[in-house]
C-alpha positions, 0 to 999 in steps of 0.5 A: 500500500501506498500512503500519499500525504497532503497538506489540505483535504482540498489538495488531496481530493484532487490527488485522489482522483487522480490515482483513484482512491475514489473510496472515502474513509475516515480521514482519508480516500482509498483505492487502486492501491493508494490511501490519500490521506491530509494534514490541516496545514501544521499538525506539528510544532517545535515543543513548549518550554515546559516540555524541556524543562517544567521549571520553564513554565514559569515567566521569569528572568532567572530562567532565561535563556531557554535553550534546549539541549535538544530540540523536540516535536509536539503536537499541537493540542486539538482533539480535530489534529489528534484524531487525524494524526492518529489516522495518518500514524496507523496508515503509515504503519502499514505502509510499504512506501508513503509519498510526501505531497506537501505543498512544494515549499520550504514550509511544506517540507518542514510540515510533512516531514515533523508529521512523518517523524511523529508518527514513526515512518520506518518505510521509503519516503517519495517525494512529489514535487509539482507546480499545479493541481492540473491532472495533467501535472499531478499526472507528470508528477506520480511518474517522476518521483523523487527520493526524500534525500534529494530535500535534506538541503530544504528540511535542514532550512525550514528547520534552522528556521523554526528553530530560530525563531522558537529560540530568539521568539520564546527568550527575547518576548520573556526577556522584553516582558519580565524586564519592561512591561509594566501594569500586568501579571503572568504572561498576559499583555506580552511584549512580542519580540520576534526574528522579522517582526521586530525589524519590520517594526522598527522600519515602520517606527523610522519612517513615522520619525522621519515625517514627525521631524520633516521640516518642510523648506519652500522653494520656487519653480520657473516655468513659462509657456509658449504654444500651449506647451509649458516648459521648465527652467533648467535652472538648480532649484530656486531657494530664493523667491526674490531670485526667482522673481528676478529670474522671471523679469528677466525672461519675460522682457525676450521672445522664447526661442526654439534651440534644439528639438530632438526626437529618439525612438525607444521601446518598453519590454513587457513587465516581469511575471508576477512572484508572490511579493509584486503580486501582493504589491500590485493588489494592494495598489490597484484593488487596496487588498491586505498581503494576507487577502492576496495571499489567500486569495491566490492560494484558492485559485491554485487549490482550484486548479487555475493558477500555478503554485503561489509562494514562490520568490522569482518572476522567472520561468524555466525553459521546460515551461516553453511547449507547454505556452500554447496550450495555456494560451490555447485554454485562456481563449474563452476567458479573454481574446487577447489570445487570439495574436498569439495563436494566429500560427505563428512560433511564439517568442522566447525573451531571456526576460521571460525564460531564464533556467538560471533564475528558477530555483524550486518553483517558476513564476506564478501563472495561469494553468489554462484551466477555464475558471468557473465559479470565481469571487469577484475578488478571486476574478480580479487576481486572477485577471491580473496574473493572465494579463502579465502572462499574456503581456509576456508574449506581446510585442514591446511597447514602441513609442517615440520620445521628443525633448524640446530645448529653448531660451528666453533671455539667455534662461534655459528651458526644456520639455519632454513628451513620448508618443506612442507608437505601437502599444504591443503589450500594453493593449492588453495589461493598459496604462502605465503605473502610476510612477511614470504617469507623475513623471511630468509630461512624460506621456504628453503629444508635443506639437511640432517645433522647429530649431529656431522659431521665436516667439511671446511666452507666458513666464510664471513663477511656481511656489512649491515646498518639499515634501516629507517622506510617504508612510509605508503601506502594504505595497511599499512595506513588503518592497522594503521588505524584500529588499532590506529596507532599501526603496528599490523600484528598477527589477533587475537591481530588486532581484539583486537585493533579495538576497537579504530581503527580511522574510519569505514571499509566504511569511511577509503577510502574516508578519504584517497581520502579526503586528496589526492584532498586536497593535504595535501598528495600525492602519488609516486608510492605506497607510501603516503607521506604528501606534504609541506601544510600538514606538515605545518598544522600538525605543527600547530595544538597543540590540541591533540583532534585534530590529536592524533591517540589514542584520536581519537580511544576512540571517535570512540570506544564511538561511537561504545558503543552507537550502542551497548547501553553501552554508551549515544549519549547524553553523547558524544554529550555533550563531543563533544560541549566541547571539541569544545569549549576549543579548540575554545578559545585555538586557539583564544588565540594563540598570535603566528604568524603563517600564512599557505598557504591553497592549491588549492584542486584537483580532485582525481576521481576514474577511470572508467573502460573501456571495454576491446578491443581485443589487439594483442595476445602477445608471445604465451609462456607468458600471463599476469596473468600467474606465473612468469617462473623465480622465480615461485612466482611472477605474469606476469603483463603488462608494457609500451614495456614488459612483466616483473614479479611483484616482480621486487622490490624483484629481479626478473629480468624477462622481456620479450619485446611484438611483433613488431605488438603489439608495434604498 
C-alpha cells in the first residue's frame, strides 16, 4: 500500500482522483492501491518550554535563556489534529512506501516531514514535487518521483528556521516582558519580540520619525509657456523667491526661442511575471487588498486548479515551461481574446526576460494553468485577471513609442520639455496604462506639437511656489518592497532581484508578519497607510540590540538561511550563531540598570474577511458600471462608494462622481 500525504483535504481530493482512491474513509480516500490521506496545514510544532524543562513554565528572568539541549516535536493540542494524526500514524504503519505531497515549499517540507517523524515512518519516503493541481501535472508528477534525500538541503532550512525563531521568539518576548512591561501579571499583555517582526517594526517606527521631524523648506519653480506647451527652467532649484522673481523679469522682457528639438525612438519590454511579493504589491495598489487577502486569495485559485503554485520568490520561468505556452494560451481563449495574436500560427517568442533556467530555483513564476475558471469571487476574478494579463503581456510585442525633448531660451534662461508618443502599444493593449510612477513623471506621456530649431516667439513666464515634501508612510505595497529588499526603496527589477538576497522574510511569511503586528497593535492602519501606534514606538525605543530590529542584520540571517537550502552554508553553523547571539543579548538586557517600564497592549483580532456571495443589487445608471474606465480622465477605474459612483484616482484629481438611483439608495 501506498500512503500519499497532503497538506489540505482540498489538495488531496484532487490527488485522489487522480490515482483513484475514489473510496472515502475516515480521514482519508482509498483505492487502486493508494490511501490519500491530509494534514490541516501544521499538525506539528517545535515543543513548549515546559516540555524541556517544567521549571520553564514559569515567566521569569532567572530562567532565561531557554535553550534546549535538544530540540523536540509536539503536537499541537486539538482533539480535530489528534484524531487525524492518529489516522495518518496507523496508515503509515502499514505502509510499504508513503509519498510526501506537501505543498512544494520550504514550509511544506518542514510540515510533512515533523508529521512523518511523529508518527514513526520506518518505510521509503517519495517525494512529489509539482507546480499545479492540473491532472495533467499531478499526472507528470506520480511518474517522476523523487527520493526524500534529494530535500535534506530544504528540511535542514525550514528547520534552522523554526528553530530560530522558537529560540530568539520564546527568550527575547520573556526577556522584553519580565524586564519592561509594566501594569500586568503572568504572561498576559506580552511584549512580542520576534526574528522579522521586530525589524519590520522598527522600519515602520523610522519612517513615522522621519515625517514627525520633516521640516518642510519652500522653494520656487520657473516655468513659462509658449504654444500651449509649458516648459521648465533648467535652472538648480530656486531657494530664493526674490531670485526667482528676478529670474522671471528677466525672461519675460525676450521672445522664447526654439534651440534644439530632438526626437529618439525607444521601446518598453513587457513587465516581469508576477512572484508572490509584486503580486501582493500590485493588489494592494490597484484593488487596496491586505498581503494576507492576496495571499489567500491566490492560494484558492491554485487549490482550484487555475493558477500555478503561489509562494514562490522569482518572476522567472524555466525553459521546460516553453511547449507547454500554447496550450495555456490555447485554454485562456474563452476567458479573454487577447489570445487570439498569439495563436494566429505563428512560433511564439522566447525573451531571456521571460525564460531564464538560471533564475528558477524550486518553483517558476506564478501563472495561469489554462484551466477555464468557473465559479470565481469577484475578488478571486480580479487576481486572477491580473496574473493572465502579465502572462499574456509576456508574449506581446514591446511597447514602441517615440520620445521628443524640446530645448529653448528666453533671455539667455534655459528651458526644456519632454513628451513620448506612442507608437505601437504591443503589450500594453492588453495589461493598459502605465503605473502610476511614470504617469507623475511630468509630461512624460504628453503629444508635443511640432517645433522647429529656431522659431521665436511671446511666452507666458510664471513663477511656481512649491515646498518639499516629507517622506510617504509605508503601506502594504511599499512595506513588503522594503521588505524584500532590506529596507532599501528599490523600484528598477533587475537591481530588486539583486537585493533579495537579504530581503527580511519569505514571499509566504511577509503577510502574516504584517497581520502579526496589526492584532498586536504595535501598528495600525488609516486608510492605506501603516503607521506604528504609541506601544510600538515605545518598544522600538527600547530595544538597543541591533540583532534585534536592524533591517540589514536581519537580511544576512535570512540570506544564511537561504545558503543552507542551497548547501553553501551549515544549519549547524547558524544554529550555533543563533544560541549566541541569544545569549549576549540575554545578559545585555539583564544588565540594563535603566528604568524603563512599557505598557504591553491588549492584542486584537485582525481576521481576514470572508467573502460573501454576491446578491443581485439594483442595476445602477445604465451609462456607468463599476469596473468600467473612468469617462473623465480615461485612466482611472469606476469603483463603488457609500451614495456614488466616483473614479479611483480621486487622490490624483479626478473629480468624477456620479450619485446611484433613488431605488438603489434604498
Amino acid at each position: 500500500m501506498i500512503v500519499c500525504i497532503a497538506e489540505k483535504p482540498s489538495v488531496a481530493k484532487s490527488i485522489a482522483e487522480v490515482l483513484g482512491a475514489t473510496n472515502r474513509k475516515d480521514g482519508y480516500m482509498e483505492g487502486n492501491g493508494y490511501c490519500v490521506t491530509w494534514t490541516f496545514g501544521h499538525l506539528c510544532r517545535l515543543k513548549e518550554p515546559h516540555e524541556y524543562k517544567p521549571e520553564w513554565k514559569n515567566w521569569s528572568l532567572h530562567s532565561l535563556p531557554m535553550i534546549p539541549a535538544r530540540y523536540g516535536i509536539g503536537l499541537i493540542e486539538d482533539k480535530g489534529i489528534e484524531k487525524q494524526f492518529g489516522t495518518i500514524e496507523k496508515l503509515i504503519a502499514l505502509a510499504d512506501m508513503v509519498v510526501n505531497c506537501g505543498d512544494a515549499g520550504q514550509e511544506g517540507e518542514l510540515i510533512q516531514r515533523w508529521v512523518m517523524q511523529k508518527a514513526g515512518c520506518k518505510c521509503p519516503v517519495k517525494r512529489l514535487w509539482i507546480s499545479s493541481l492540473t491532472e495533467e501535472a499531478i499526472k507528470e508528477g506520480f511518474s517522476a518521483l523523487h527520493d526524500q534525500a534529494e530535500f535534506e538541503s530544504l528540511y535542514a532550512a525550514g528547520l534552522a528556521r523554526a528553530i530560530g525563531d522558537w529560540t530568539l521568539g520564546i527568550n527575547a518576548t520573556r526577556l522584553y516582558t519580565m524586564k519592561y512591561r509594566t501594569g500586568r501579571n503572568g504572561n498576559a499583555g506580552v511584549l512580542s519580540i520576534g526574528r522579522v517582526q521586530t525589524p519590520t517594526l522598527a522600519m515602520i517606527v523610522k519612517r513615522q520619525e522621519e515625517i514627525d521631524h520633516f521640516v518642510p523648506k519652500q522653494y520656487w519653480e520657473l516655468k513659462t509657456c509658449y504654444r500651449d506647451v509649458v516648459f521648465s527652467a533648467t535652472t538648480e532649484k530656486i531657494e530664493d523667491k526674490e531670485k526667482g522673481q528676478a529670474l522671471m523679469d528677466k525672461a519675460a522682457q525676450a521672445p522664447f526661442t526654439v534651440t534644439d528639438v530632438q526626437k529618439k525612438d525607444g521601446s518598453e519590454a513587457p513587465p516581469r511575471l508576477f512572484d508572490l511579493t509584486s503580486l501582493q504589491v500590485e493588489c494592494n495598489k490597484k484593488f487596496a487588498y491586505s498581503a494576507d487577502d492576496t495571499l489567500r486569495l491566490i492560494q484558492s485559485l491554485y487549490e482550484k486548479k487555475y493558477t500555478t503554485y503561489p509562494r514562490v520568490d522569482t518572476t522567472f520561468l524555466s525553459d521546460d515551461i516553453y511547449p507547454k505556452v500554447p496550450g495555456i494560451l490555447q485554454g485562456l481563449k474563452n476567458y479573454t481574446r487577447l489570445t487570439a495574436p498569439l495563436l494566429d500560427g505563428r512560433k511564439i517568442p522566447k525573451s531571456k526576460k521571460v525564460f531564464n533556467n538560471a533564475k528558477v530555483t524550486d518553483h517558476h513564476a506564478i501563472i495561469p494553468t489554462g484551466v477555464n475558471p468557473g465559479g470565481l469571487t469577484d475578488m478571486e476574478r480580479n487576481v486572477y485577471d491580473l496574473v493572465t494579463r502579465r502572462f499574456i503581456a509576456a508574449f506581446y510585442p514591446d511597447c514602441t513609442f517615440m520620445r521628443t525633448t524640446v530645448k529653448g531660451e528666453a533671455a539667455g534662461i534655459a528651458f526644456k520639455v519632454s513628451g513620448k508618443q506612442i507608437k505601437n502599444a504591443g503589450w500594453r493593449m492588453v495589461i493598459g496604462e502605465p503605473d502610476k510612477k511614470e504617469k507623475e513623471e511630468e509630461n512624460e506621456d504628453m503629444t508635443l506639437p511640432e517645433f522647429t530649431v529656431g522659431e521665436s516667439g511671446p511666452h507666458t513666464p510664471q513663477l511656481n511656489e512649491k515646498w518639499t515634501q516629507p517622506p510617504k508612510p509605508y503601506t502594504e505595497a511599499t512595506l513588503l518592497r522594503a521588505m524584500e529588499t532590506a529596507g532599501k526603496q528599490v523600484d528598477d527589477e533587475e537591481l530588486r532581484d539583486a537585493l533579495k538576497e537579504n530581503g527580511i522574510g519569505r514571499p509566504s511569511t511577509r503577510a502574516a508578519i504584517i497581520e502579526t503586528l496589526l492584532k498586536r497593535n504595535y501598528i495600525k492602519k488609516v486608510r492605506k497607510n501603516l503607521n506604528p501606534t504609541p506601544t510600538g514606538t515605545e518598544l522600538i525605543a527600547i530595544i538597543k540590540e541591533d540583532l534585534l530590529k536592524s533591517v540589514e542584520l536581519t537580511g544576512q540571517w535570512e540570506k544564511k538561511l537561504r545558503q543552507i537550502e542551497n548547501k553553501t552554508y551549515s544549519a549547524g553553523d547558524f544554529i550555533t550563531e543563533l544560541k549566541s547571539m541569544v545569549c549576549n543579548i540575554v545578559t545585555d538586557v539583564k544588565n540594563d540598570n535603566s528604568n524603563h517600564r512599557i505598557s504591553a497592549p491588549e492584542e486584537t483580532s485582525q481576521e481576514p474577511p470572508k467573502e460573501k456571495k454576491q446578491r443581485k443589487k439594483p442595476s445602477p445608471l445604465p451609462s456607468i458600471r463599476e469596473g468600467q474606465a473612468c469617462p473623465i480622465c480615461g485612466k482611472g477605474i469606476i469603483i463603488k462608494g457609500k451614495a456614488a459612483y466616483g473614479c479611483s484616482r480621486w487622490r490624483e484629481g479626478c473629480r468624477f462622481r456620479q450619485p446611484f438611483e433613488e431605488k438603489e439608495k434604498q
